[in-house]
GUBANU-477649 format. One record per residue (C-alpha): x, y, z; chain. Coordinates in nm, 3 decimals, m for minus. Each point is the difference from the previous one (the first is absolute). Last residue first. Example, Ala and Ser with C-alpha at 12.3 -4.5 7.8 and 13.67 -1.06 7.14 Angstrom:
// GUBANU-477649
1.367|m0.106|0.714|A
m0.137|m0.344|0.066|A
//
This chain:
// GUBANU-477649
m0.665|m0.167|3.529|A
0.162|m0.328|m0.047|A
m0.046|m0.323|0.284|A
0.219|m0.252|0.005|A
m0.046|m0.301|0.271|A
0.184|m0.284|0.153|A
0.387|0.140|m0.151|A
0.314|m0.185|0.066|A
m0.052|m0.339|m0.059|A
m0.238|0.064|m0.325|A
0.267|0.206|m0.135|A
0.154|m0.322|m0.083|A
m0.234|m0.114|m0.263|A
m0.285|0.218|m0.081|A
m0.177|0.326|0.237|A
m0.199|0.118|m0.296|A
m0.313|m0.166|0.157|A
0.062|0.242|0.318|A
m0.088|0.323|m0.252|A
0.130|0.261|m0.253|A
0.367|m0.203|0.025|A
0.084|0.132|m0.369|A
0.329|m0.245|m0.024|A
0.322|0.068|m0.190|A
0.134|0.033|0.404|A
0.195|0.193|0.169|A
m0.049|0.005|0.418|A
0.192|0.219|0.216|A
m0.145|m0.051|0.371|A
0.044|0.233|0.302|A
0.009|m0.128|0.357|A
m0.117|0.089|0.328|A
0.087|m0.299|0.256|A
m0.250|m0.062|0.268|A
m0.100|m0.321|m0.102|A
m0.059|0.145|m0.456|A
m0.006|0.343|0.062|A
m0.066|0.215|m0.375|A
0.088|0.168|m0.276|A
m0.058|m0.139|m0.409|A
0.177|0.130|m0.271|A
m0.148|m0.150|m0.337|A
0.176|0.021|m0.341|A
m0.159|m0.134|m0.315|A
0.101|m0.114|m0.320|A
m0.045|0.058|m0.388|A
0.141|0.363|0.013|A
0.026|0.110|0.370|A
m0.341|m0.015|0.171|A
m0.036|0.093|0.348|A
m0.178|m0.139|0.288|A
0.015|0.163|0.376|A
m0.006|m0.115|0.336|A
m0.175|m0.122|0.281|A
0.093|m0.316|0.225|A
m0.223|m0.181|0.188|A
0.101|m0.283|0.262|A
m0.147|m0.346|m0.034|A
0.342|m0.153|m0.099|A
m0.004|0.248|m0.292|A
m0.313|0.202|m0.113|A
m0.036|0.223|m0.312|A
m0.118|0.360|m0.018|A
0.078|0.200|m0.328|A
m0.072|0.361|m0.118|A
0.123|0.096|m0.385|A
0.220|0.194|m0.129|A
0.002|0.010|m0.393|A
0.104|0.386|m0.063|A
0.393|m0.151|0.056|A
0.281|0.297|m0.050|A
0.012|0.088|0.358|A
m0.143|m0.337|0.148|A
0.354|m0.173|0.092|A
0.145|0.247|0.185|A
m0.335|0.089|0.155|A
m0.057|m0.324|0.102|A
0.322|m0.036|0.119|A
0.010|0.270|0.226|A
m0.309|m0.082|0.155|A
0.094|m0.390|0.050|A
0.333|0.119|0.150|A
m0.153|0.280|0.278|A
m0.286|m0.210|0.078|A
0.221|m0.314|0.095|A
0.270|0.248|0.202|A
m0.272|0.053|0.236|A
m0.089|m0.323|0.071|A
0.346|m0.158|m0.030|A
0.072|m0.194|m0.318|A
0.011|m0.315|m0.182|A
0.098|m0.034|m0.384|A
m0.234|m0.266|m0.155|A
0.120|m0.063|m0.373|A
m0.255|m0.189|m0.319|A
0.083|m0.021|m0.363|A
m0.198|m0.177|m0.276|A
0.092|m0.113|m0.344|A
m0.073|m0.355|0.078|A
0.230|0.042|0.293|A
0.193|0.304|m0.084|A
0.202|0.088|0.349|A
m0.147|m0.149|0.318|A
0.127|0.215|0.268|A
m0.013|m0.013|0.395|A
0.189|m0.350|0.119|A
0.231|0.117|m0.254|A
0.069|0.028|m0.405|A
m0.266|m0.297|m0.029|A
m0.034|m0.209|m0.340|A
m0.287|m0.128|m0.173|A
m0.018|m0.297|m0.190|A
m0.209|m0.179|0.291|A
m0.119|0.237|0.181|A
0.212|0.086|0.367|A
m0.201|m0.101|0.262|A
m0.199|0.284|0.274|A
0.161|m0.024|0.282|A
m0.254|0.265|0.249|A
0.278|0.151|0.292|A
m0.074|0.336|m0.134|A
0.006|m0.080|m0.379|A
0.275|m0.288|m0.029|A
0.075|m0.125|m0.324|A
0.102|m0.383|0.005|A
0.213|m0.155|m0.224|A
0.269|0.186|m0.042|A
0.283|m0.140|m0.213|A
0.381|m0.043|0.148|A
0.206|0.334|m0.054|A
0.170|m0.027|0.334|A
0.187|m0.299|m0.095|A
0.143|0.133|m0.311|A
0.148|0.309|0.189|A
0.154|m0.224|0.276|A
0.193|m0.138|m0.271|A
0.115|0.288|m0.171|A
0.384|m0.110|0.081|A
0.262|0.222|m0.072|A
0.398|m0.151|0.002|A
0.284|0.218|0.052|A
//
């Protein structure tokens, strides 16, 4: 009996585009995508979009927060805006990087972002490189 993994190669072709509510947003150069909704260790930064319903949006981002923020004294408020839509969050700082959860409805869709990053965003300037296309504006505090 013969196996062929063909069809397996063929579906692992590179992404090039993420796709944050119908926005493509291009792959960095160097950088690799796990899906149209993940951008593992790109310069030693992380972003994931999960999508959700309204009420199942609060529910997630609430739990995770306080999964995440048991043990962590440096929580810290955070509003940044996406495709003209504001999303609010939270900052945290694990050793020499940063964790930010951000909530949100980018077109009608409510979304939650996971973004890790060796980056103090404190302000828009700190928006470099890629996470220029996701983010307009960061706001702390």
């Amino acid at each position: 009996m013969t196996v062929s993994f063909y069809g397996q190669e063929a579906s692992a072709k590179r992404i090039s585009f993420l796709n944050l509510v119908g926005n493509n947003i291009q792959v960095p150069r160097g950088c690799e995508a796990q899906s149209e909704y993940e951008l593992q260790a790109c310069n030693g930064t992380s972003i994931k979009w999960d999508y959700y319903s309204d009420d199942m949006l609060s529910a997630v981002f609430d739990a995770t927060i306080e999964a995440f923020g048991a043990d962590n004294s440096s929580k810290t408020q955070v509003t940044f805006t996406s495709f003209e839509a504001q999303l609010t969050g939270f900052k945290f700082k694990t050793g020499e990087a940063f964790q930010y959860f951000l909530k949100g409805t980018i077109k009608g869709q409510p979304l939650m972002i996971n973004l890790g990053t060796p980056t103090d965003i404190t302000g828009t300037s700190d928006l470099e490189g890629f996470l220029k296309l996701f983010f307009d504006t960061a706001q702390v505090g």
